[in-house]
C-alpha positions as CSV (number, residue, x, y, z in Angstrom):
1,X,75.5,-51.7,-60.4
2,X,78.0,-54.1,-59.4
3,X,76.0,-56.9,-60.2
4,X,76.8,-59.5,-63.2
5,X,73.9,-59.9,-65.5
6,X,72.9,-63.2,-67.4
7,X,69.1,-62.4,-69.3
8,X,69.6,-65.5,-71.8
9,X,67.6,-68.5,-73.3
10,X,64.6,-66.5,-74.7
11,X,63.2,-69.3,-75.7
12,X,59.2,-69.4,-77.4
13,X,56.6,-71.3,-75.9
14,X,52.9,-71.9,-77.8
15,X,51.4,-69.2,-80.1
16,X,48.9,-67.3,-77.4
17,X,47.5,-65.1,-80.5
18,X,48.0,-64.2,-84.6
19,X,46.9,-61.3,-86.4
20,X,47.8,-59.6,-89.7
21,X,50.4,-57.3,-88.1
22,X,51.9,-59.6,-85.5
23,X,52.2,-63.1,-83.7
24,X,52.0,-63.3,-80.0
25,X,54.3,-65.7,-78.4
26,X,54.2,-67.3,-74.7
27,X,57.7,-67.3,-73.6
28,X,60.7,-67.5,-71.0
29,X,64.4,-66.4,-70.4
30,X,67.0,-66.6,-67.6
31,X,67.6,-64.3,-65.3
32,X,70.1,-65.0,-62.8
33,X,68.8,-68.2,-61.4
34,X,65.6,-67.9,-62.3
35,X,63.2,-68.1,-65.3
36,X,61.0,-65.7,-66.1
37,X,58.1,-65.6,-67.9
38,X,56.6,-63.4,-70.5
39,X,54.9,-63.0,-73.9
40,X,57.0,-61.7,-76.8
41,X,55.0,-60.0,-79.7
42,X,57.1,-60.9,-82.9
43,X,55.6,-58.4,-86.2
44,X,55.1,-60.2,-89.5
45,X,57.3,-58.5,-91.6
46,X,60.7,-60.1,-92.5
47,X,64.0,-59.3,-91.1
48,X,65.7,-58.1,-88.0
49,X,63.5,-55.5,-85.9
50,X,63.3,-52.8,-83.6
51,X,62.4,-53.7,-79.9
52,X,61.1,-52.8,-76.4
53,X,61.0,-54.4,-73.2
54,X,57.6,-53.1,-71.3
55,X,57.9,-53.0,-67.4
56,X,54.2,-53.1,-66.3
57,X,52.6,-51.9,-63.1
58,X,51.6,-53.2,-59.6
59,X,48.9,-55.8,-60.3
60,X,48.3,-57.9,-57.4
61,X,49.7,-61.4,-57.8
62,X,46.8,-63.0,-57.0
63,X,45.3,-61.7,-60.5
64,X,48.4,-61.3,-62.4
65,X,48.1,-63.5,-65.0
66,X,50.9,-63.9,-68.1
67,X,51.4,-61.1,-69.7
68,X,48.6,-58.9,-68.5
69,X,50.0,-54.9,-67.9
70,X,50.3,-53.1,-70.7
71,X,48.0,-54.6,-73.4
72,X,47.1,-51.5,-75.2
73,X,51.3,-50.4,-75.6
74,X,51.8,-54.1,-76.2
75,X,49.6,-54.3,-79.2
76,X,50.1,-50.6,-80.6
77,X,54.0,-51.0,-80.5
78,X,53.9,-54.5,-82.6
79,X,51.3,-52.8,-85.1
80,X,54.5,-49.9,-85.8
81,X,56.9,-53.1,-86.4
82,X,58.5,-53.4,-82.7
83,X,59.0,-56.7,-81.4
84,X,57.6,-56.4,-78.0
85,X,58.8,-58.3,-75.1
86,X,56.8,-58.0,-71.6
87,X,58.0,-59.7,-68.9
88,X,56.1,-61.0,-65.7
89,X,58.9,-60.4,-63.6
90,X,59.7,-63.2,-60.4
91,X,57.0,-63.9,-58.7
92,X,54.6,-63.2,-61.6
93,X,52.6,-65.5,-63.6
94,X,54.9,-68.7,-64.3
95,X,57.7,-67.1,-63.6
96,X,60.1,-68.7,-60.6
97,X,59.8,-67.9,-56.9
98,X,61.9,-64.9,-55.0
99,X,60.4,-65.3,-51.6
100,X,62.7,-62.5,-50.3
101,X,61.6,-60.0,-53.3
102,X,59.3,-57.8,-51.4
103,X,61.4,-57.6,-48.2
104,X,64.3,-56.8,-51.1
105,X,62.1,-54.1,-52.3
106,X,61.5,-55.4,-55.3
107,X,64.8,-54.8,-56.7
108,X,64.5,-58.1,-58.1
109,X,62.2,-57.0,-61.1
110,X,65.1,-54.1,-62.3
111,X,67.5,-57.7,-62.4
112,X,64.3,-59.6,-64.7
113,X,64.4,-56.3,-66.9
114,X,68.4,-55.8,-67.2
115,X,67.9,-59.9,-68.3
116,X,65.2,-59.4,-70.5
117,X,67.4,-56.6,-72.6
118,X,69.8,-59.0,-72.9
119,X,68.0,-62.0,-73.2
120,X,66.2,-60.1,-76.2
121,X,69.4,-58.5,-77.9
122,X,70.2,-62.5,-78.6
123,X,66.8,-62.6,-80.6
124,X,67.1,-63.7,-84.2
125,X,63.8,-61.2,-84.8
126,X,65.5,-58.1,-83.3
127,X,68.5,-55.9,-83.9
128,X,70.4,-55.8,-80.6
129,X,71.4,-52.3,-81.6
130,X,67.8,-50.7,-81.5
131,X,66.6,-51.3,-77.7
132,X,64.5,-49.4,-75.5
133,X,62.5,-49.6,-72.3
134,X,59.0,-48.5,-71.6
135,X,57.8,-48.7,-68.4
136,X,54.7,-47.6,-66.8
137,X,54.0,-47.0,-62.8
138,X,56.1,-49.2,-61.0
139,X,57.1,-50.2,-63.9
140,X,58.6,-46.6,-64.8
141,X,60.5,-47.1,-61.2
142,X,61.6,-50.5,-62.3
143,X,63.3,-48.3,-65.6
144,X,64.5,-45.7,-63.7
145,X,66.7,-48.2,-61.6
146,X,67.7,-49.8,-64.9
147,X,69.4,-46.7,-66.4
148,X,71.5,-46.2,-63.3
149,X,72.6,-49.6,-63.2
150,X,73.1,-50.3,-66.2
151,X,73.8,-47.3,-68.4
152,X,74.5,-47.8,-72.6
153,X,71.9,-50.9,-71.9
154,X,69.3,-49.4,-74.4
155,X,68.5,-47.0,-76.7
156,X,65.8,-45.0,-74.9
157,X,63.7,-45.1,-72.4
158,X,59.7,-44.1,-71.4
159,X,58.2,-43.9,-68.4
160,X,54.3,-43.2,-67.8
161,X,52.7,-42.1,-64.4
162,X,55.9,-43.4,-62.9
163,X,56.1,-43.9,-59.3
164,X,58.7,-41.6,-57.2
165,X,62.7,-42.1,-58.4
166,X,63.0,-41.9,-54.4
167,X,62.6,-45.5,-52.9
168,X,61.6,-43.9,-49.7
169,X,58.5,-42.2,-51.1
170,X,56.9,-45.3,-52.5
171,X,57.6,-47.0,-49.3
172,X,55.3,-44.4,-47.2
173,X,52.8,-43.9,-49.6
174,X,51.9,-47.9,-50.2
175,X,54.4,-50.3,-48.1
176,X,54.4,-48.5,-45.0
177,X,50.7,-49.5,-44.1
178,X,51.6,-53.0,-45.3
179,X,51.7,-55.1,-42.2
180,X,53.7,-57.8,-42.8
181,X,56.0,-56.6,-45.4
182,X,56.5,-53.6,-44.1
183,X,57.2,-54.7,-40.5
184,X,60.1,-56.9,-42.5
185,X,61.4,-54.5,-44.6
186,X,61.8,-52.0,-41.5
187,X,63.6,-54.9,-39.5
188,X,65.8,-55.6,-42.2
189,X,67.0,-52.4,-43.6
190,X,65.9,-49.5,-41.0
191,X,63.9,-46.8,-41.0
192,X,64.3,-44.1,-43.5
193,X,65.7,-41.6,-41.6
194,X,67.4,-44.4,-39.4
195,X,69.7,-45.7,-42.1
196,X,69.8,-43.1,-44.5
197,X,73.1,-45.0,-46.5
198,X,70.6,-47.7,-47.3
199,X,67.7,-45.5,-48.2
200,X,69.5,-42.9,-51.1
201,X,71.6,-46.3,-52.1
202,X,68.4,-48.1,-53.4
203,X,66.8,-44.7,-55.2
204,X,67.7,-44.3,-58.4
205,X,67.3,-40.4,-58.1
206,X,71.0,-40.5,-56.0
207,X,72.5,-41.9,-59.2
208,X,71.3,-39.9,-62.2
209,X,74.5,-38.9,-62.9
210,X,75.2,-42.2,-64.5
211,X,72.1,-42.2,-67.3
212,X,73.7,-41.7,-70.8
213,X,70.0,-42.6,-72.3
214,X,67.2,-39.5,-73.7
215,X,64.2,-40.7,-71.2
216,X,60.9,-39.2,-72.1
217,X,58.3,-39.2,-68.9
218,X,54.8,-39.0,-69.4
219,X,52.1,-37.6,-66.5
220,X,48.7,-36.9,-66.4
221,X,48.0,-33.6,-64.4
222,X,45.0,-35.9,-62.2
223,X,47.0,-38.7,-61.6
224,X,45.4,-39.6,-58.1
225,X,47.9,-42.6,-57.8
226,X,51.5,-41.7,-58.6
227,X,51.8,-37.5,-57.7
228,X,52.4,-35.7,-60.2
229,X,55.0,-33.9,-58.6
230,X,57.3,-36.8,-58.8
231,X,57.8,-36.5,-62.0
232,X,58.5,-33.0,-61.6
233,X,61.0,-33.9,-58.8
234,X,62.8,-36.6,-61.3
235,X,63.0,-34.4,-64.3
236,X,64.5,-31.7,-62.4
237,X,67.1,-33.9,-60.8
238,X,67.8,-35.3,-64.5
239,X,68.2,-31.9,-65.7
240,X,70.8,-31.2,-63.0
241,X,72.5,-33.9,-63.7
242,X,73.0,-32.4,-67.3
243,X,70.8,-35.9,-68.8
244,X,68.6,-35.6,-71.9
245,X,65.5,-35.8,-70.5
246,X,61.4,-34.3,-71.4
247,X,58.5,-34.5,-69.1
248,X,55.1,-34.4,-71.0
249,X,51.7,-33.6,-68.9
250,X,48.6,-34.5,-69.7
251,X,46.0,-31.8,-68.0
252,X,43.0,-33.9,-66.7
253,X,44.7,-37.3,-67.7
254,X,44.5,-39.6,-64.3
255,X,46.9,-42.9,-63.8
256,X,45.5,-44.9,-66.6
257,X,45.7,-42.2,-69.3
258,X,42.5,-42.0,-71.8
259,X,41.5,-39.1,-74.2
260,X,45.3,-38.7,-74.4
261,X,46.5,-41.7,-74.3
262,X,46.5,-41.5,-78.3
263,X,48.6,-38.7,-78.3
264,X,50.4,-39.9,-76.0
265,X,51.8,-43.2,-78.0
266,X,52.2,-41.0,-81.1
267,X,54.6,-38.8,-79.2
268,X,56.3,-42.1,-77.9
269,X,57.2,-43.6,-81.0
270,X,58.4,-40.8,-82.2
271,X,60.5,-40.0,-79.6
272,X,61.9,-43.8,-80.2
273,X,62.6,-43.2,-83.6
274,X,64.4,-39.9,-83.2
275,X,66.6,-41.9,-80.9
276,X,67.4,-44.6,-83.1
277,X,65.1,-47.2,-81.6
């Protein structure tokens, strides 16, 4: 919250892809002192445009490869005239090296993303008035902790099968039975209900009170990965709060979303476009 952001230098690298709707760009911006990388989908169509940043998912960094979450969003956004910018966050792909992000918890990707809004606003394809954030799993964590930081940042923001707005939840349920990381995360910060201070001050569910953007969540009833009942717990904290804020199930629909997932986009752009994205 207190931190000062510098997402700049979006510069484009080599055409990775052309179609009739869009052209798909390699690129990289700053972020603090790093660079990050990413791939920026740019539509066809002349003049300034509307745009996302996509936060993808956990995908192990041995596979990760540049610009790999979220293809299907990705593509379907830039078809419906969004320029598109997903970033690899530190670590990822050719981005630069954080070797304290994990015992950080990760709280370097919510920096990459604040950059990348900014970084993108710059954009001679995009009008730095229409902005949102679409993040999906860890990535709808990574956008949670963006609205609290940073609120009046974007437009909008959607999150699908988002992990748990309470840091401490994700830790047990993947980083606890980590070895190494967790063993340095623990000797670094505390346990949970050691060093409770540290614990609600790196959830984004103490802060809600500071979202001023509509936030749309999406959740498949079979989710076998992120609960559904996190969602449940985040919406009703966002609704105490007195935030704008809709959760959409999906009975059936598990992490990846598939007979919905249709639906699912139709009701996300919409819900863009009511709020001026």
């Amino acid at each position: 919250m207190t931190k000062k952001y510098n997402g700049s230098n979006l510069r484009l690298g080599r055409v990775l892809a052309r179609n009739e709707a869009y052209t798909r760009y390699f690129v990289t911006y700053t972020s603090g002192t790093l660079t990050i990388s990413g791939i920026l989908n740019v539509p066809r169509t002349p003049g300034r445009h509307p745009a996302l940043v996509l936060n993808h998912g956990h995908i192990d960094l041995d596979i990760y490869t540049n610009g790999r979450g979220l293809m299907r969003e990705q593509d379907y956004l830039a078809r419906r005239g969004y320029v598109v910018l997903h970033t690899d966050y530190r670590n990822h792909a050719q981005s630069s090296k954080d070797p304290r992000s994990e015992v950080n918890l990760r709280l370097g990707y919510t920096e990459d993303a604040i950059n990348a809004v900014l970084a993108l606003k710059a954009s001679p394809y995009v009008d730095p008035q229409r902005v949102g954030m679409f993040g999906r799993s860890m990535g709808g964590g990574v956008t949670y902790s963006v609205l609290v930081a940073q609120p009046g940042l974007v437009k909008a923001a959607i999150v699908y099968a988002p992990v748990s707005s309470d840091t401490a939840d994700n830790f047990n349920r993947w980083t606890r039975q980590d070895g190494a990381d967790a063993t340095a995360i623990l000797r670094t910060h505390g346990e949970p209900a050691r060093n409770p201070t540290f614990w609600r001050n790196v959830s984004p569910v103490n802060f809600f009170n500071r979202v001023t953007e509509p936030v749309q969540i999406h959740h498949g009833t079979a989710d076998s990965t992120c609960p559904p009942s996190w969602s449940r717990d985040t919406i009703a904290a966002l609704k105490s709060a007195g935030k704008n804020a809709t959760l959409l199930t999906y009975p059936g629909e598990e992490h990846a979303f598939a007979a919905a997932w249709p639906l699912s986009m139709t009701r996300s752009v919409a819900f863009l476009k009511q709020n001026g994205v």
